[in-house]
C-alpha positions as CSV (number, residue, x, y, z in Angstrom):
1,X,0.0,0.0,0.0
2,X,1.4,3.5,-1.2
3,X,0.5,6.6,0.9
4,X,-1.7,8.9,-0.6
5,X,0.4,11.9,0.2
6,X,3.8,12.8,-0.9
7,X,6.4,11.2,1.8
8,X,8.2,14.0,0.9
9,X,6.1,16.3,2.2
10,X,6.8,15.3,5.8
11,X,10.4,15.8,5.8
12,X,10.5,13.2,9.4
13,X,9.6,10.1,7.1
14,X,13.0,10.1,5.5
15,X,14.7,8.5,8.9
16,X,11.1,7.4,10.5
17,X,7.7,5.6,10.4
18,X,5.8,7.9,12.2
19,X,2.9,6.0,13.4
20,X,1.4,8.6,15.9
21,X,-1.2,11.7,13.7
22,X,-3.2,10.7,16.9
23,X,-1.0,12.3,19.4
24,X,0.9,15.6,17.6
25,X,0.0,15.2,14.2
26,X,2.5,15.6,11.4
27,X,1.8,19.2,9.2
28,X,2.2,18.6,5.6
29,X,4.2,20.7,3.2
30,X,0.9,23.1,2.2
31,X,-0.1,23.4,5.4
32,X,3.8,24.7,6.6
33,X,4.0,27.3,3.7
34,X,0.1,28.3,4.6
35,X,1.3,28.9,8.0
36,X,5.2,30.4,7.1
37,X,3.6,32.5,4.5
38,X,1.2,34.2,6.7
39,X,4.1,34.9,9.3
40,X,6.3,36.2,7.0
41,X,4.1,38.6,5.0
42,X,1.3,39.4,7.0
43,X,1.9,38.7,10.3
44,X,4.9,39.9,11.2
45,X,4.2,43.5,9.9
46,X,1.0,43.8,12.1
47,X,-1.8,46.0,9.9
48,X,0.1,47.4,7.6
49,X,-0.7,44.2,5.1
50,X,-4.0,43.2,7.1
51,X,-6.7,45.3,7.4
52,X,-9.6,44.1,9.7
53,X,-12.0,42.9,7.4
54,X,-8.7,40.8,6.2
55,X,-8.6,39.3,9.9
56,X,-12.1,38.6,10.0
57,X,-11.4,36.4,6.1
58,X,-9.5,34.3,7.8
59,X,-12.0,32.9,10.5
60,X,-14.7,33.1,7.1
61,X,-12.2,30.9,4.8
62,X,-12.0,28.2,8.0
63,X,-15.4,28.2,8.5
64,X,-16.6,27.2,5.1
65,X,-14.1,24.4,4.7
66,X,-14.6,23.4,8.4
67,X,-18.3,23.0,7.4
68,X,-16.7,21.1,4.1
69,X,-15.2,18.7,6.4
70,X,-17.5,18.1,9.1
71,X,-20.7,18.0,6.9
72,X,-22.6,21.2,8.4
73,X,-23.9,24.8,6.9
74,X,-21.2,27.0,7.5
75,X,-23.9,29.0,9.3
76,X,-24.0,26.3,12.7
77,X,-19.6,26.1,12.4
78,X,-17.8,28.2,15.5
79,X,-14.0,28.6,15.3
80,X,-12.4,28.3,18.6
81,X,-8.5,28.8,19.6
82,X,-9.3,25.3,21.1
83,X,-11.6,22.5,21.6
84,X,-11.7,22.8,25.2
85,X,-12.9,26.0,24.8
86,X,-16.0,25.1,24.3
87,X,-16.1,21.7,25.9
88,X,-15.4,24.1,29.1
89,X,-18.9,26.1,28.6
90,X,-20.9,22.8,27.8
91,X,-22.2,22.6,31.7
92,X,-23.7,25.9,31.3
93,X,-25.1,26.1,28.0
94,X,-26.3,22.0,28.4
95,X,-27.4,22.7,32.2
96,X,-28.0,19.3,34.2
97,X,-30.0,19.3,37.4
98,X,-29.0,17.7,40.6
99,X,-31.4,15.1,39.9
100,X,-30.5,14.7,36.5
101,X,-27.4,12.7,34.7
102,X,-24.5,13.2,32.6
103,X,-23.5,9.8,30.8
104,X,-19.9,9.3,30.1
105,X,-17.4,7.0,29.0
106,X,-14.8,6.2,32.0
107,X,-11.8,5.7,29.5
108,X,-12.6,8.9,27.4
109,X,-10.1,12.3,26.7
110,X,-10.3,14.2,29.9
111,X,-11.2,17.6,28.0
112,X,-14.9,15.8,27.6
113,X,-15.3,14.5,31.4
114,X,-13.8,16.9,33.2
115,X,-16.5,19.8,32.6
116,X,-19.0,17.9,33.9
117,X,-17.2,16.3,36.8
118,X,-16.6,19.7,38.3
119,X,-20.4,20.4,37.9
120,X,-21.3,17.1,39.7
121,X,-18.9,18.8,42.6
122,X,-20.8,22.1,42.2
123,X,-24.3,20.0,43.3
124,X,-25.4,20.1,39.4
125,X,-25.7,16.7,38.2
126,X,-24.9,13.4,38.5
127,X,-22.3,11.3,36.4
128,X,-22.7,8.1,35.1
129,X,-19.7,6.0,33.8
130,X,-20.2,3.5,31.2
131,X,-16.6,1.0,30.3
132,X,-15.2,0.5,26.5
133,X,-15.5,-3.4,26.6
134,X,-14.2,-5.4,23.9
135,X,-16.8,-7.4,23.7
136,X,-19.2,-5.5,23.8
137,X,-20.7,-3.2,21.1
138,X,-20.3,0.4,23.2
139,X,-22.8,2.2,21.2
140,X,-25.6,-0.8,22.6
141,X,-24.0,-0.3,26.1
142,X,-25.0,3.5,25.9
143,X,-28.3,3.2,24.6
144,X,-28.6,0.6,27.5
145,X,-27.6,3.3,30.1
146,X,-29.7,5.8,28.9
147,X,-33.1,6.4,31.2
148,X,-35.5,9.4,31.5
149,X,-33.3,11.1,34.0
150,X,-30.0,11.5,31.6
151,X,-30.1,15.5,30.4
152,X,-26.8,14.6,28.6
153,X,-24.6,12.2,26.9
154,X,-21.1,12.9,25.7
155,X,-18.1,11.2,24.1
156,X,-16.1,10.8,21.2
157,X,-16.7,9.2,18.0
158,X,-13.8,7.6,18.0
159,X,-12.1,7.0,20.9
160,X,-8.3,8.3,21.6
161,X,-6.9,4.9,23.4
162,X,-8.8,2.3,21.8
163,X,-9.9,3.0,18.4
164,X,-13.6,2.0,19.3
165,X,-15.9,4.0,17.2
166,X,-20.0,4.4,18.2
167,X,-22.9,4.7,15.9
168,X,-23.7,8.9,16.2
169,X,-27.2,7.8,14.3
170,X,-28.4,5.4,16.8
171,X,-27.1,7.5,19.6
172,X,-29.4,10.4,18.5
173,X,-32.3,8.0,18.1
174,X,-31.8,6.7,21.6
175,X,-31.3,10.1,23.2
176,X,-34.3,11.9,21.4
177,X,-36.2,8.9,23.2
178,X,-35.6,10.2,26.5
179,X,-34.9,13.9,25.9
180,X,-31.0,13.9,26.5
181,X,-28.4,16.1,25.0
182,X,-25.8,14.7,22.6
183,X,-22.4,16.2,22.0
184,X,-19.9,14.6,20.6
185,X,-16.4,15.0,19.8
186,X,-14.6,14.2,16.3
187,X,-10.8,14.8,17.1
188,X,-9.6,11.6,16.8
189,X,-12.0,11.2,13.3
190,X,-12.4,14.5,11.7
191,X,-10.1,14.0,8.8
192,X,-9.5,10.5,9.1
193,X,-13.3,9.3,8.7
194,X,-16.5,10.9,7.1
195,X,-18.2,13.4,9.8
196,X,-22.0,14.2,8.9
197,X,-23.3,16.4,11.7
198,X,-26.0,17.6,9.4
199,X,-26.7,13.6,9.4
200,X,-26.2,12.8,12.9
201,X,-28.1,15.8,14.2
202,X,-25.9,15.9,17.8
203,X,-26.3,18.9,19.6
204,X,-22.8,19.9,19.5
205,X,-20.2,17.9,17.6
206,X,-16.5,19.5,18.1
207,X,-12.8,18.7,16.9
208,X,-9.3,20.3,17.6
209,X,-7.7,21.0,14.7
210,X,-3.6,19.9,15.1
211,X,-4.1,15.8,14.7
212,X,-6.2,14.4,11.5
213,X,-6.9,18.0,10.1
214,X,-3.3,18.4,10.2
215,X,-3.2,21.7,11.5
216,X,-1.1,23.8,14.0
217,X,-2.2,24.0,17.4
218,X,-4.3,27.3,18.4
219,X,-7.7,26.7,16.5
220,X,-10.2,24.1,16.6
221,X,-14.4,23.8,14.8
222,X,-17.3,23.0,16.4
223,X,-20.8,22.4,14.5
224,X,-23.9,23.9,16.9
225,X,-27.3,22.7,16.3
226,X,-29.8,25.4,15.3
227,X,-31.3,25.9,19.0
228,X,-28.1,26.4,20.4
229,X,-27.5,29.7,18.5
230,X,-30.1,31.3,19.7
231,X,-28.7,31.0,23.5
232,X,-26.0,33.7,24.5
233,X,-22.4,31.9,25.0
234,X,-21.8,31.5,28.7
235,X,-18.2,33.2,28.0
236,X,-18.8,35.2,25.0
237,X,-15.9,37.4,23.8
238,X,-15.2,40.5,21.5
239,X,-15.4,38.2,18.7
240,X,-18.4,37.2,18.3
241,X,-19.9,40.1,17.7
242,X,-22.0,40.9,14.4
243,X,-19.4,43.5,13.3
244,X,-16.0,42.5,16.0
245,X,-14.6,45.9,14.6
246,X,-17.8,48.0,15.9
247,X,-16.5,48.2,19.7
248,X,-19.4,48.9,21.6
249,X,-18.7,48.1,24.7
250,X,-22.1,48.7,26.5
251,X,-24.3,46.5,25.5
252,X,-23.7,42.6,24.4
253,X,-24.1,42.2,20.4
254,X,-24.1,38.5,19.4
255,X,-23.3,37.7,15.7
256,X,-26.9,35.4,14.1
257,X,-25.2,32.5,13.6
258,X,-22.3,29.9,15.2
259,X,-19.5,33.3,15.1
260,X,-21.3,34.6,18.6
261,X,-19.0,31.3,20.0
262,X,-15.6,32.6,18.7
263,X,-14.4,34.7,21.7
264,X,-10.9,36.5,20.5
265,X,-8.0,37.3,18.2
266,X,-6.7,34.2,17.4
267,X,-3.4,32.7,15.9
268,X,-4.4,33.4,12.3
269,X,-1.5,31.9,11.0
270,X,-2.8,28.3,13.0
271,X,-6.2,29.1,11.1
272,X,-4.7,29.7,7.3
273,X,-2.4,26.4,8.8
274,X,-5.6,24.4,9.7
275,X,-7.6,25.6,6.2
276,X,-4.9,24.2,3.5
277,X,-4.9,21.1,5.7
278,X,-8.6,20.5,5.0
279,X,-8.5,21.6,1.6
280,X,-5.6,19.0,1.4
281,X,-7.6,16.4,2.6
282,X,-10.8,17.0,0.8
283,X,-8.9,17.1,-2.8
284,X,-8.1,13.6,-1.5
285,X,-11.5,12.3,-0.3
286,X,-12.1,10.9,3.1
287,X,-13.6,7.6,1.7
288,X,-10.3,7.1,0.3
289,X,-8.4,7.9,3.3
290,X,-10.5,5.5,5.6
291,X,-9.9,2.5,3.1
292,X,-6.2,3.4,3.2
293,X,-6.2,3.4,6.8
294,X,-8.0,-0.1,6.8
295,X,-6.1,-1.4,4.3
296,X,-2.8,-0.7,6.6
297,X,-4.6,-2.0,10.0
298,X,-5.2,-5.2,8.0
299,X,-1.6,-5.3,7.0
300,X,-0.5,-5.0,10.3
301,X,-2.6,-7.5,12.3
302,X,-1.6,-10.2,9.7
303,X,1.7,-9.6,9.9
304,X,1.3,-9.8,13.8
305,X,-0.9,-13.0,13.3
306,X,0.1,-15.7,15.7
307,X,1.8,-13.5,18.3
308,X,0.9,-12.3,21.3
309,X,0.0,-9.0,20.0
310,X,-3.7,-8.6,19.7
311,X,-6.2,-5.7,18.8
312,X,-8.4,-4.0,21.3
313,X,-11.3,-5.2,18.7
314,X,-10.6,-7.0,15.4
315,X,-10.4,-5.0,12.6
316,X,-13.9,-6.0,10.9
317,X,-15.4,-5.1,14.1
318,X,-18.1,-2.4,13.2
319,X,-17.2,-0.9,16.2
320,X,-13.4,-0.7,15.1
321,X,-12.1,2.8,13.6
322,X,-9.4,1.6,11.0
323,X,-7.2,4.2,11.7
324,X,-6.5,3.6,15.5
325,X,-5.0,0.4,16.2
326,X,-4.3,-0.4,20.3
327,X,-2.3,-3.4,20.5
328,X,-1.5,-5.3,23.8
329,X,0.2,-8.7,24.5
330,X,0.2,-10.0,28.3
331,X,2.8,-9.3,30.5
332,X,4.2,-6.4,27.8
333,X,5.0,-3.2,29.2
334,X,3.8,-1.0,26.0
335,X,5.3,2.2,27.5
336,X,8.9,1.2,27.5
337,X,8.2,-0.8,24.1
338,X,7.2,2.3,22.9
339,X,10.4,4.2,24.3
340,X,12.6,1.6,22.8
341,X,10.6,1.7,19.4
342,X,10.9,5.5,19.3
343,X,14.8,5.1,19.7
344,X,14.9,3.0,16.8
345,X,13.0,5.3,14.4
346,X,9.5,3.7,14.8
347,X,7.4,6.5,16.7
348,X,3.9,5.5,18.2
349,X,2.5,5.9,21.8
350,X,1.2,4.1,24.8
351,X,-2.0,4.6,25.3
352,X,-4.1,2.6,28.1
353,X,-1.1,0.3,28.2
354,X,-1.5,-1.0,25.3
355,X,0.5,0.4,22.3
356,X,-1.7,2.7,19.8
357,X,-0.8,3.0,16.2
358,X,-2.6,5.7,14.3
359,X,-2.5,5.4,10.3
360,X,-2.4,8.6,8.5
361,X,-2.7,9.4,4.4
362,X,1.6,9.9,4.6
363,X,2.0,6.1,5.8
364,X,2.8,3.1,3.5
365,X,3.4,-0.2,4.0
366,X,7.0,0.5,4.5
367,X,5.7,2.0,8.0
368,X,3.8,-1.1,9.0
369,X,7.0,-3.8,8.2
370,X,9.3,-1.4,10.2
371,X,7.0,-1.7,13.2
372,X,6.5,-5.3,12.9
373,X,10.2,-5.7,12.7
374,X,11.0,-3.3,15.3
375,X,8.5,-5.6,17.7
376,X,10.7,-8.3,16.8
377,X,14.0,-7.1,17.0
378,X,13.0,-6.1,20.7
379,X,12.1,-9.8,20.8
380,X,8.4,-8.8,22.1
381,X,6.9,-11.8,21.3
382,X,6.8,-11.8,17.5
């Protein structure tokens, strides 16, 4: 299997098989000169080549191909320095009673949890853990936990340790049923897998923007369901203002549509960065990118067949994302594996204690037989 990006766009594949878009993803070549050539002819000469209807184009540029990307209007897409920006505000713009419950996965990304954990603490709700277990399908195990008394459920598409994916369609069928919220977030699958939010119809779906997207840190998409932009942000900024350049700063002027949620100035080199990324990927097509990605997981548990490495789930699993693969073998310690892999050019990361590989457009099979050789020139039970 070839990549489906130039190699030579990512100058660290001459000397390694970078294995890890999941943790700091690699930036290709367009998205480096998007970002160098906005430092070095706009930005670093302040307004005197950027006026500000200039800065405002560059959050309107992200927002149409963020919408590209994540399947929305352009309308319901935020831009946000981060996605815990907005994950942050979720308790407050979702409210959940005291009597009510927030439903969450117990192995998910803390920027999800953590919101609502310190509004349980506050007297606000209630959390409900549900477990990622292999053998079980985790989108049934959530529809199974839901009851008349959850107000929300959220977790990731995809999730970061494991690679188990859940069913966004069923999820919103199930939590319609007993009036829940549904947010989801897409980091670890925007850019690696089709998003629909117009399809899926979750309340709030949001992604970062420096992993799959292949961004730069400092900016990040969310898709807001129609409702939701009619409520005031619960920390709304100078931004989101119809016209940000009209400073009024006595009474509170909320732009009609998702821009009320973008709070500040921003790195607008990370947003011209994060927009030739998507384009990148779109010219590309993500149905393309997923069978790439499956084609490589399949590679790789073959040529680990009869060893003590296994897969959290099989890769025909319907609950498997092809482009996360978390392998463990019994009695491994995956974390110094992983030190000792990264030492020999093979760069991945422990995850859960298991060792997670994450398959990007830039890796070939090259990548996979240098990790599968690696494993065995530790002598890690090959």
């Amino acid at each position: 299997m070839q990549s489906l990006l130039p190699r030579s766009h990512y100058p660290a594949l001459e000397t390694t098989a970078y294995l890890n878009q999941a943790s700091l993803g690699m930036m290709g070549q367009p998205t480096v000169d998007a970002l160098q050539t906005f430092v070095e002819t706009v930005g670093r000469h302040g307004n005197l080549y950027m006026t500000d209807d200039d800065e405002v184009g560059y959050y309107e540029n992200l927002r149409q191909q963020g919408a590209n990307i994540l399947g929305s209007n352009p309308d319901q897409v935020a831009i946000l320095s981060g996605a815990s920006e907005l994950f942050g505000q979720l308790p407050f713009l979702l409210p959940a009673g005291p009597d009510q419950t927030v439903l969450l996965l117990s192995s998910d990304f803390p920027a999800i949890t953590r919101p609502w954990l310190r509004l349980q603490q506050m007297g606000g709700c209630t959390i409900q853990f549900v477990d990622d277990d292999p053998d079980k399908d985790l989108t049934e195990l959530l529809c199974a936990s839901l009851t008349d008394q959850t107000a929300v459920l959220a977790i990731s598409y995809v999730q970061y340790d494991t690679g188990t994916r859940i069913d966004p369609v069923k999820l919103r069928q199930a939590t319609n049923a007993v009036g829940a919220k549904l947010v989801l977030d897409v980091t670890q699958a925007a850019g690696a897998l089709q998003i629909s939010a117009d399809a899926w119809q979750a309340d709030v779906v949001i992604s970062s923007g420096y992993k799959w997207l292949g961004g730069h840190g400092g900016a990040a998409l969310a898709v807001l369901a129609p409702d939701l932009l009619n409520q005031p942000p619960p920390l709304p900024g100078w931004m989101g203002a119809p016209d940000p350049f009209d400073f009024d700063a006595t009474r509170l002027a909320l732009a009609p549509d998702a821009r009320r949620f973008t709070q500040s100035t921003m790195s607008y080199g990370s947003l011209a960065a994060l927009t030739a990324g998507i384009e990148q990927l779109l010219k590309i097509g993500l149905n393309r990118i997923e069978e790439h990605a499956k084609t490589l997981a399949t590679e790789l548990t073959e040529k680990l067949s009869g060893s003590d490495w296994l897969p959290f789930r099989p890769i025909d699993d319907p609950c498997a994302a092809p482009h996360i693969v978390s392998l463990a073998a019994k009695g491994q310690d995956a974390a110094q594996i992983v030190k000792k892999l990264h030492a020999n050019g093979v760069v991945c990361s422990s995850r859960g204690g298991r060792i997670r590989v994450s398959l990007a457009p830039y890796n070939n099979s090259a990548d996979i037989e240098r990790l599968v050789n690696g494993l065995h020139a530790l002598n890690v039970s090959t």
